[in-house]
VOMARFI-219689 format. One record per residue (C-alpha): x, y, z; residue in one letter. Coordinates in pm, 1 decimal, padded with zeros to 6 digits, always signed. Layout:
<rs>
+----------+----------+----------+---+
|       c1 |       c2 |       c3 | r |
+----------+----------+----------+---+
|        X |        Y |        Z | A |
...
+----------+----------+----------+---+
</rs>
This chain:
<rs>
+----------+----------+----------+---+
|       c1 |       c2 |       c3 | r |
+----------+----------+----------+---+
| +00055.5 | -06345.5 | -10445.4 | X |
| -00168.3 | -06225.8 | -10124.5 | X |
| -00324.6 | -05932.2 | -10108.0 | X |
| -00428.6 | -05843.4 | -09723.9 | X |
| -00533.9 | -06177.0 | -09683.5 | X |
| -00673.2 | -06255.4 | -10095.9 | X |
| -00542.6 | -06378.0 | -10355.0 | X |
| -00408.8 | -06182.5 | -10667.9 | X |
| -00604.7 | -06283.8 | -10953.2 | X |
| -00379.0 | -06327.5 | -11215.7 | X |
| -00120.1 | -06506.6 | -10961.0 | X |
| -00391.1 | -06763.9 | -10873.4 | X |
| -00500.0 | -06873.5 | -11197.5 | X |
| -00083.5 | -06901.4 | -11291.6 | X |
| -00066.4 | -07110.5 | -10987.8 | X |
| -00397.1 | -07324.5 | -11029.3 | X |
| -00307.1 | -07387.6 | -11390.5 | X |
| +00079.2 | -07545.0 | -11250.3 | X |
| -00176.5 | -07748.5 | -11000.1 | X |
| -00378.7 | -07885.8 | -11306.1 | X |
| -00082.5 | -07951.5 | -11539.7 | X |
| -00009.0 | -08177.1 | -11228.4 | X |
| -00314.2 | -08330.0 | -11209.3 | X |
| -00336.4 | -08383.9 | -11589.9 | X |
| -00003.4 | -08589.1 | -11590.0 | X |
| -00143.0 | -08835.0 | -11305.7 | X |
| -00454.8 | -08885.4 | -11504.3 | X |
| -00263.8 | -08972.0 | -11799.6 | X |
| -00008.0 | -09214.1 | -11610.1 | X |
| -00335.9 | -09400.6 | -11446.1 | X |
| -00470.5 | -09302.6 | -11068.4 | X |
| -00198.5 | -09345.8 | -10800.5 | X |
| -00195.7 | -09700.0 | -10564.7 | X |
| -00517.2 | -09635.9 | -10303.4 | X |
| -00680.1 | -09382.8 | -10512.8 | X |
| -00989.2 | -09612.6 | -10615.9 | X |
| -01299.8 | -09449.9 | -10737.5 | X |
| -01495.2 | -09763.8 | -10739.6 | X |
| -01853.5 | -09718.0 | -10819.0 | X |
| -01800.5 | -09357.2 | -10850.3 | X |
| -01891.1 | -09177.0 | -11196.4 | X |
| -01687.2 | -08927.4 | -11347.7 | X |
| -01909.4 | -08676.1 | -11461.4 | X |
| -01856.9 | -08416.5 | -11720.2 | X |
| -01972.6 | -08081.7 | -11659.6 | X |
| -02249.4 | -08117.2 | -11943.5 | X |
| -02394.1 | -08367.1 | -11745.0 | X |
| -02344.6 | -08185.7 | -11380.9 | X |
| -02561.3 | -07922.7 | -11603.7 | X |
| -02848.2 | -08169.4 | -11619.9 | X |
| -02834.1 | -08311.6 | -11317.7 | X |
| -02905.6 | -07994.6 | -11124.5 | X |
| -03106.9 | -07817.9 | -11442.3 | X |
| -02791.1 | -07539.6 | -11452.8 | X |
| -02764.7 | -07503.1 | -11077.6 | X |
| -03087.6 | -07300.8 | -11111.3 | X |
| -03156.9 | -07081.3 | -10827.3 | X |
| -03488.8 | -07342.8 | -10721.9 | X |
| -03230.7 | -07586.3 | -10716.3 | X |
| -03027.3 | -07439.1 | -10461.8 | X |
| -03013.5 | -07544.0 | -10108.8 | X |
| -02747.2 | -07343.3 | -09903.9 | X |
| -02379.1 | -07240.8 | -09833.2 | X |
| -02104.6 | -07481.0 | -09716.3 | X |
| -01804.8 | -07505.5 | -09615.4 | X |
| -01658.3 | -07393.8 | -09918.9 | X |
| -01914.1 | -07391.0 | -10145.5 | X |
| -02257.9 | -07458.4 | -10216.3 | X |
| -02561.6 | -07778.4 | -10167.1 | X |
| -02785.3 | -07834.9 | -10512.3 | X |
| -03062.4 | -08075.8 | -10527.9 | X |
| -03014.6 | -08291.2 | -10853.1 | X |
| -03193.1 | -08555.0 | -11023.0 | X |
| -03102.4 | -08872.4 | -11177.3 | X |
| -03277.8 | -09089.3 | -11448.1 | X |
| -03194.6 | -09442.1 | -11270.9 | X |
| -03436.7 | -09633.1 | -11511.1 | X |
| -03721.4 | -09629.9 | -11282.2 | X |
| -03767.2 | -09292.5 | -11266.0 | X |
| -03641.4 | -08959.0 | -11148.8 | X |
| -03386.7 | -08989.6 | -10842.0 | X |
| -03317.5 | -08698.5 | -10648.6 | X |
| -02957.5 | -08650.3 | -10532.8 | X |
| -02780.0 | -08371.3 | -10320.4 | X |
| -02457.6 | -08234.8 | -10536.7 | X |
| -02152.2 | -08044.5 | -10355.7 | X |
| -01943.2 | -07742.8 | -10500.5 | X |
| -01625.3 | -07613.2 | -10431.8 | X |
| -01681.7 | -07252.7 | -10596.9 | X |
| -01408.8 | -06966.4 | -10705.0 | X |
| -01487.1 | -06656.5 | -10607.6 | X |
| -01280.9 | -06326.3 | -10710.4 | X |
| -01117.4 | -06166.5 | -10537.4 | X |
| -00999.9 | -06506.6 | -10434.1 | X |
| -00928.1 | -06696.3 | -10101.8 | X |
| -00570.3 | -06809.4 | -09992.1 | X |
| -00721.0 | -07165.3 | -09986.9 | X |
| -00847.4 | -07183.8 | -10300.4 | X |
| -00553.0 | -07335.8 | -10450.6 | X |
| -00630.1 | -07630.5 | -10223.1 | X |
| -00960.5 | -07748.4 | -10342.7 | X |
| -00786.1 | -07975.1 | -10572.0 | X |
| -00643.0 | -08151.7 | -10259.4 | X |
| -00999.3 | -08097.6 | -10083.2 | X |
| -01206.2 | -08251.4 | -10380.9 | X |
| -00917.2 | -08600.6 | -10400.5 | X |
| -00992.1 | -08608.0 | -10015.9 | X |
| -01309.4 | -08667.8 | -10011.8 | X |
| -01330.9 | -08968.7 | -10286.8 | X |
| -01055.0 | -09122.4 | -10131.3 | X |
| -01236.1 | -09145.6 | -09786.0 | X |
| -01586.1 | -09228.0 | -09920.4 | X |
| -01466.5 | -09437.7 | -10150.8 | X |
| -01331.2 | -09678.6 | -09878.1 | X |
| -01494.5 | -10025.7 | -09840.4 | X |
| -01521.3 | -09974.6 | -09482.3 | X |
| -01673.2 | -09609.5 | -09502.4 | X |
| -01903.0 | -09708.3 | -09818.1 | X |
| -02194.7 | -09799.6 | -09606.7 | X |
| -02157.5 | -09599.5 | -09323.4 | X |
| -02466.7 | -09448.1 | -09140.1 | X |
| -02341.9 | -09150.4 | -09107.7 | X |
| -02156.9 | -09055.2 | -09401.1 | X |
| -02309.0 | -08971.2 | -09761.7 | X |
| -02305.1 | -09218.7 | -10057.3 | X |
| -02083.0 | -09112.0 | -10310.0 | X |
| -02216.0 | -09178.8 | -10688.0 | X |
| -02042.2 | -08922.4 | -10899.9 | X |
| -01785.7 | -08643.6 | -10895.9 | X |
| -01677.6 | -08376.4 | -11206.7 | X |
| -01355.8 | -08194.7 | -11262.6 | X |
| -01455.9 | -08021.0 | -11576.1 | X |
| -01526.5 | -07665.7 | -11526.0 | X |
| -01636.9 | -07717.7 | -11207.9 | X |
| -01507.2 | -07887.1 | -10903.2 | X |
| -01793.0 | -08139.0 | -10738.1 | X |
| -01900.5 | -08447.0 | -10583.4 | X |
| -02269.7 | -08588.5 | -10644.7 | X |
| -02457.0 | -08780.3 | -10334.7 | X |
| -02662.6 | -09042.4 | -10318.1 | X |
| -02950.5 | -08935.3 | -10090.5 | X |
| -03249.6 | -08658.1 | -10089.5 | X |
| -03126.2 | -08383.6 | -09875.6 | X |
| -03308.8 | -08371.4 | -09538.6 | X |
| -03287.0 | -08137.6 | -09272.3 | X |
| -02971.9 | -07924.5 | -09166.6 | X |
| -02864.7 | -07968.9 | -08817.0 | X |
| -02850.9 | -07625.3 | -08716.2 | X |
| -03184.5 | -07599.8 | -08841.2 | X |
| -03293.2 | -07890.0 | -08617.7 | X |
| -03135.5 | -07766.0 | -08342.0 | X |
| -03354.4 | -07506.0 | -08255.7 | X |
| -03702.2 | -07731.2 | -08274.1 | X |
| -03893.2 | -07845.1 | -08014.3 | X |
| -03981.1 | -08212.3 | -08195.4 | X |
| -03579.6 | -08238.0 | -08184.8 | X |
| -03568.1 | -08404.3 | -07830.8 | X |
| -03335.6 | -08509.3 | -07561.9 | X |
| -03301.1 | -08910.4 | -07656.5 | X |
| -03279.7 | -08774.8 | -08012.8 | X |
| -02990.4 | -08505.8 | -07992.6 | X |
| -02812.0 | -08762.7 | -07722.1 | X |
| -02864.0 | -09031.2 | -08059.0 | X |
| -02679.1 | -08738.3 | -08261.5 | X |
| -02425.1 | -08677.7 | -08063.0 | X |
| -02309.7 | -09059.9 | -07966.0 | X |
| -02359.3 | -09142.9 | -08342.4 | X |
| -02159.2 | -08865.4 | -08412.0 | X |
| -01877.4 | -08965.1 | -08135.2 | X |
| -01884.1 | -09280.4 | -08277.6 | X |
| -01786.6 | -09159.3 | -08618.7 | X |
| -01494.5 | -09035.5 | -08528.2 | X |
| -01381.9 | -09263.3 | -08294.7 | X |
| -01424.5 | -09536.0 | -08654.4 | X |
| -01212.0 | -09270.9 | -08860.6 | X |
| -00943.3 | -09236.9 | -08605.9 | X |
| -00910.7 | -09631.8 | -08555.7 | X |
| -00865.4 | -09606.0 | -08974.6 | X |
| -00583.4 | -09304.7 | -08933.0 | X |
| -00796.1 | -09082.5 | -09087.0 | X |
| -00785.0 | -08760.8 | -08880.0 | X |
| -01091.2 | -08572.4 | -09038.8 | X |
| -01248.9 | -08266.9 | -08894.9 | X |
| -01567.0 | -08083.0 | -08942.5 | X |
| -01825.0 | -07789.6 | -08834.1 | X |
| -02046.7 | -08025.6 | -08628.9 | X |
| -02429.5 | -07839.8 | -08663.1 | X |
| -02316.6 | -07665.5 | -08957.7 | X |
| -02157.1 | -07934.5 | -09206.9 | X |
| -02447.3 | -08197.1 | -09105.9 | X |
| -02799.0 | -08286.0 | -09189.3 | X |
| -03066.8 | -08556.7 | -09012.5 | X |
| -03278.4 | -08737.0 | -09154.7 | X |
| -03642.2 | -08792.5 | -09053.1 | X |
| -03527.0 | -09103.1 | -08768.6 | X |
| -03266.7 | -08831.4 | -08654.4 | X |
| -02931.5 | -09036.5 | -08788.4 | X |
| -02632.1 | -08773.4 | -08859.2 | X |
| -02506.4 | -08755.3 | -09212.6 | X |
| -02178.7 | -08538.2 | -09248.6 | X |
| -02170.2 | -08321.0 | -09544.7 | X |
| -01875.7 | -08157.1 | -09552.9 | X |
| -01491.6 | -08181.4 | -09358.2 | X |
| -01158.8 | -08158.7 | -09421.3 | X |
| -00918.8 | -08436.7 | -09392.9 | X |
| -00592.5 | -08355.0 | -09210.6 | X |
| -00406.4 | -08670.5 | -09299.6 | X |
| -00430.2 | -09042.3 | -09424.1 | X |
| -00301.5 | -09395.0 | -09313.3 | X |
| +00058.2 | -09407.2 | -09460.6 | X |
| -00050.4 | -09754.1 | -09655.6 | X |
| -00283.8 | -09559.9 | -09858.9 | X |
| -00008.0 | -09381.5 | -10033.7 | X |
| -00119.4 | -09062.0 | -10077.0 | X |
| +00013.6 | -08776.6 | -09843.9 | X |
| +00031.2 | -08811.7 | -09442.8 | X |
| +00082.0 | -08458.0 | -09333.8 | X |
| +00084.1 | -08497.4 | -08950.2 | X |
| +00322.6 | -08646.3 | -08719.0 | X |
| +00248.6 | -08872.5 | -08429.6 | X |
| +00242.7 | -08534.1 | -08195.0 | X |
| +00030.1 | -08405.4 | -08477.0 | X |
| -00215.3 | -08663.1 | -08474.1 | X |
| -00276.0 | -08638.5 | -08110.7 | X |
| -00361.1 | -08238.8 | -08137.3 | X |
| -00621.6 | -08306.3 | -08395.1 | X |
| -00791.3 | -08539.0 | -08200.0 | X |
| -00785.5 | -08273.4 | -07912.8 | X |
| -00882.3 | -08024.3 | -08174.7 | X |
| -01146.1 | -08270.6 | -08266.0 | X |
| -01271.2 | -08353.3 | -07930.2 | X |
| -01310.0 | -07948.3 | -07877.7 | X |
| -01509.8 | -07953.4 | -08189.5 | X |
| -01754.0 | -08249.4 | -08062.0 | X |
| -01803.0 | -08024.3 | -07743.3 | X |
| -01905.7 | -07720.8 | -07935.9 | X |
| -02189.6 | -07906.9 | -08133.4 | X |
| -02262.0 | -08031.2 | -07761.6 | X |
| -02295.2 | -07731.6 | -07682.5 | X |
| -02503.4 | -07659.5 | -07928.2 | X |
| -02718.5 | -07898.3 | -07883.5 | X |
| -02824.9 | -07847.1 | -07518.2 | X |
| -02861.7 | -07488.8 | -07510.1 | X |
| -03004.3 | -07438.5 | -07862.7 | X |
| -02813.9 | -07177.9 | -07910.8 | X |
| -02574.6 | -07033.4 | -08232.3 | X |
| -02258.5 | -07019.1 | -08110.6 | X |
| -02244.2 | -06667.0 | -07991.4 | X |
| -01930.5 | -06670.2 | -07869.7 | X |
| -01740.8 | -06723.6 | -08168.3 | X |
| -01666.4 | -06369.7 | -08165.5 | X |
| -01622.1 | -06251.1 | -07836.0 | X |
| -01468.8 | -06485.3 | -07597.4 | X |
| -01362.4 | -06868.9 | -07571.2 | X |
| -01638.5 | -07118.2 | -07531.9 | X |
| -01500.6 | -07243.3 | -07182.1 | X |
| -01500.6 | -06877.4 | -07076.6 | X |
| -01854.4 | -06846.1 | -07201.1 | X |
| -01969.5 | -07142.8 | -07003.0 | X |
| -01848.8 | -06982.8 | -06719.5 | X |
| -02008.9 | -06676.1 | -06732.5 | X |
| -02368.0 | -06842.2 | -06720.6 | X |
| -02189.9 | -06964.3 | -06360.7 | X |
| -02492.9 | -07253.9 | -06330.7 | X |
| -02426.8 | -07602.9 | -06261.4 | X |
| -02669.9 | -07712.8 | -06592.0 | X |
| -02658.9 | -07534.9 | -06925.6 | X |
| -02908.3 | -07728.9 | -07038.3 | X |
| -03213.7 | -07565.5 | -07205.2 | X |
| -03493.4 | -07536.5 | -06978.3 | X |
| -03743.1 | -07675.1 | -07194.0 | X |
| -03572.8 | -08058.2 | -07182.5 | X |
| -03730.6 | -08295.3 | -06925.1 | X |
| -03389.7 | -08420.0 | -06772.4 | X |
| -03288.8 | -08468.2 | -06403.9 | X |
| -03078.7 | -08210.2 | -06208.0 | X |
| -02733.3 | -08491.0 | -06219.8 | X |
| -02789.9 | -08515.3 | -06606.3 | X |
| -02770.4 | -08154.2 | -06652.8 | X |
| -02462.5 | -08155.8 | -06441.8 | X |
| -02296.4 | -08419.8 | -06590.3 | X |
| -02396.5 | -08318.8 | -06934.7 | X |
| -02255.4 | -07961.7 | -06851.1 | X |
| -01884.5 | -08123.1 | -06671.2 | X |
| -01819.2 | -08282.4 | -06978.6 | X |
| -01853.0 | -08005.0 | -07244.5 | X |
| -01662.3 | -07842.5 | -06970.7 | X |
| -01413.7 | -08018.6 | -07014.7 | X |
| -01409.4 | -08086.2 | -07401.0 | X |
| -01377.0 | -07692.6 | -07470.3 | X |
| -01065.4 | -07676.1 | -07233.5 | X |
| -00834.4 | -07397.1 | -07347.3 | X |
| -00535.1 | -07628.9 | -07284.6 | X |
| -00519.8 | -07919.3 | -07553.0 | X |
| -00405.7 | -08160.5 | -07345.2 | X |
| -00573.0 | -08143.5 | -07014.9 | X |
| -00924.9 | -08235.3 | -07270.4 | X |
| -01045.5 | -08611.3 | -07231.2 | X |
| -01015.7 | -08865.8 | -07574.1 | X |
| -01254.0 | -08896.1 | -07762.3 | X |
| -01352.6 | -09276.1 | -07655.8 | X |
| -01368.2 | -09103.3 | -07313.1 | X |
| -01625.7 | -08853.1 | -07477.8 | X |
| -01797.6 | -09122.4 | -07607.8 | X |
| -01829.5 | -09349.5 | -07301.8 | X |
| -01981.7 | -09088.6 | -07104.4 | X |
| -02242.2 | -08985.1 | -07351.2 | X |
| -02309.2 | -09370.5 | -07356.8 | X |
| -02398.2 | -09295.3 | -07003.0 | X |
| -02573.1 | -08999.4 | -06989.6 | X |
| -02799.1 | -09073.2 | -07294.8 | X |
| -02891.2 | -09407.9 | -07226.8 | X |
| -02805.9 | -09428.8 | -07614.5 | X |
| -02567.0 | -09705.8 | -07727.7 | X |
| -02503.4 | -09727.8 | -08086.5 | X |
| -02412.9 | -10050.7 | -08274.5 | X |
| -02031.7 | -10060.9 | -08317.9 | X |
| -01907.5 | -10140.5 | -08666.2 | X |
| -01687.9 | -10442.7 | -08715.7 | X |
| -01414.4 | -10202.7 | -08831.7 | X |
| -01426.6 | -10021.9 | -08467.8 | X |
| -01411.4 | -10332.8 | -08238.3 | X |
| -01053.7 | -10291.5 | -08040.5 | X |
| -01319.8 | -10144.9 | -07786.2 | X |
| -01311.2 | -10238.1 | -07435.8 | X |
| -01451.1 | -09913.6 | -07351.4 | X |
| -01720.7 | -09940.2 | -07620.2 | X |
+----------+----------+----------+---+
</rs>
């Protein structure tokens, strides 16, 4: 079915049509226990169409993930809303993991479609999704500024980028305590709005809470690497953040070895207004997020606590997140 890495044409569509036949038969049988898509519209394609005037090209924001940001708009009786819609696009030659955008798409309603993840700061609004033709999820908010792009301004400041990063911390820190064990592309799969709060736009959820009953791919020892995987992730937008750099690296050598190399105490970009012990703390704990070895990296509470300190920046702890003697 793989060709060098692709998929054969003919053998994916055989194989996506098996995945929709399956799909099909749990629509007609009612959505499974847990699967709630509460104030979510389903959305035909016809109407996708309209909201985003044909996914015209002026409509078109950028690449993601694994597909592509529109601006929309939305007759909400007052007026024109504009929305941000999400694609998961099919491409031949295809992808191996095209055949689990299915998975990908029920993901992501299940999650935002939580009570306790409805109204979180940092995650988007979900008002609408379509499985007709196309495979997407429609968002309740104008689409602001990408991260990366933010990243390299000079208005984007030290107490603001700290304010990122804790917020950001704290997000997963609330998903973990909820057995969701979500990852993401930090600068790249994020936006800020114009008072600099995080909204994540795109990541891939490894496995659910078992009560939820949908699938729970990861084991206890599984769970535990995520987080590590998760807590090197957090130190690469880190990383990004205080050097304003791209992440160079990605191709040559492993971001611990990387830090290294620059052999100073700070990595911090010279242009932010910070104390010589900030720098050096700020630097130690990226340090120690990117780790090579999984297991000699802090948790990610740890993370958190320490950015607590070093910002100055202490976010307000949802109800849903309060075990939290370190928070």
């Amino acid at each position: 079915m793989a060709r060098c890495g692709r998929l054969d044409p003919e053998a994916f569509i055989q194989n996506f049509k098996r995945l929709l036949e399956g799909y099909e038969a749990i629509a007609k049988e009612g959505p499974p226990q847990g699967f709630n898509v509460g104030d979510a519209k389903n959305l035909s394609h016809d109407e996708l169409e309209k909201i985003t005037n044909g996914f015209c090209e002026e409509n078109f924001i950028q690449h993601i993930g694994y597909g592509r940001l529109f601006r929309g708009f939305i007759d909400d009786g007052e007026g024109m809303r504009e929305v941000t819609v999400k694609t998961w696009d099919f491409i031949f030659p295809g992808v191996i993991s095209y055949d689990s955008y299915p998975r990908k798409f029920r993901d992501e309603i299940v999650l935002l479609e939580r009570s306790e993840f409805k109204s979180h700061p940092c995650l988007m609004k979900l008002i609408g999704f379509c499985f007709d033709k196309k495979v997407a999820v429609v968002y309740d908010m104008k689409f602001k500024t990408p991260l990366w792009n933010a990243v390299r301004s000079a208005e984007f400041g030290w107490k603001e980028r700290m304010k990122v990063a804790t917020d950001y911390a704290l997000l997963l820190i609330t998903l973990s305590r909820k057995q969701f064990d979500v990852w993401s592309n930090g600068c790249t799969d994020s936006m800020i709005d114009e008072e600099y709060n995080i909204k994540l736009l795109d990541f891939r959820v490894h496995a659910f809470p078992q009560t939820l009953g949908v699938y729970n791919s990861a084991t206890a020892s599984d769970q535990a690497s995520i987080e590590k995987a998760t807590v090197f992730e957090l130190g690469i937008l880190l990383l990004e953040l205080i050097t304003k750099k791209e992440r160079k690296w990605k191709d040559g050598y492993h971001p611990g070895y990387y830090i290294e190399k620059l052999n100073r105490r700070s990595i911090v970009h010279e242009s932010f207004e910070i104390d010589a012990d900030t720098g050096t703390r700020m630097t130690q704990l990226i340090q120690s997020c990117v780790r090579p070895a999984a297991d000699e990296r802090p948790r990610i509470d740890t993370v958190f606590d320490t950015l607590v300190s070093i910002g100055g920046y202490s976010p307000t702890v949802p109800d849903s997140c309060r075990r939290i003697d370190s928070l």
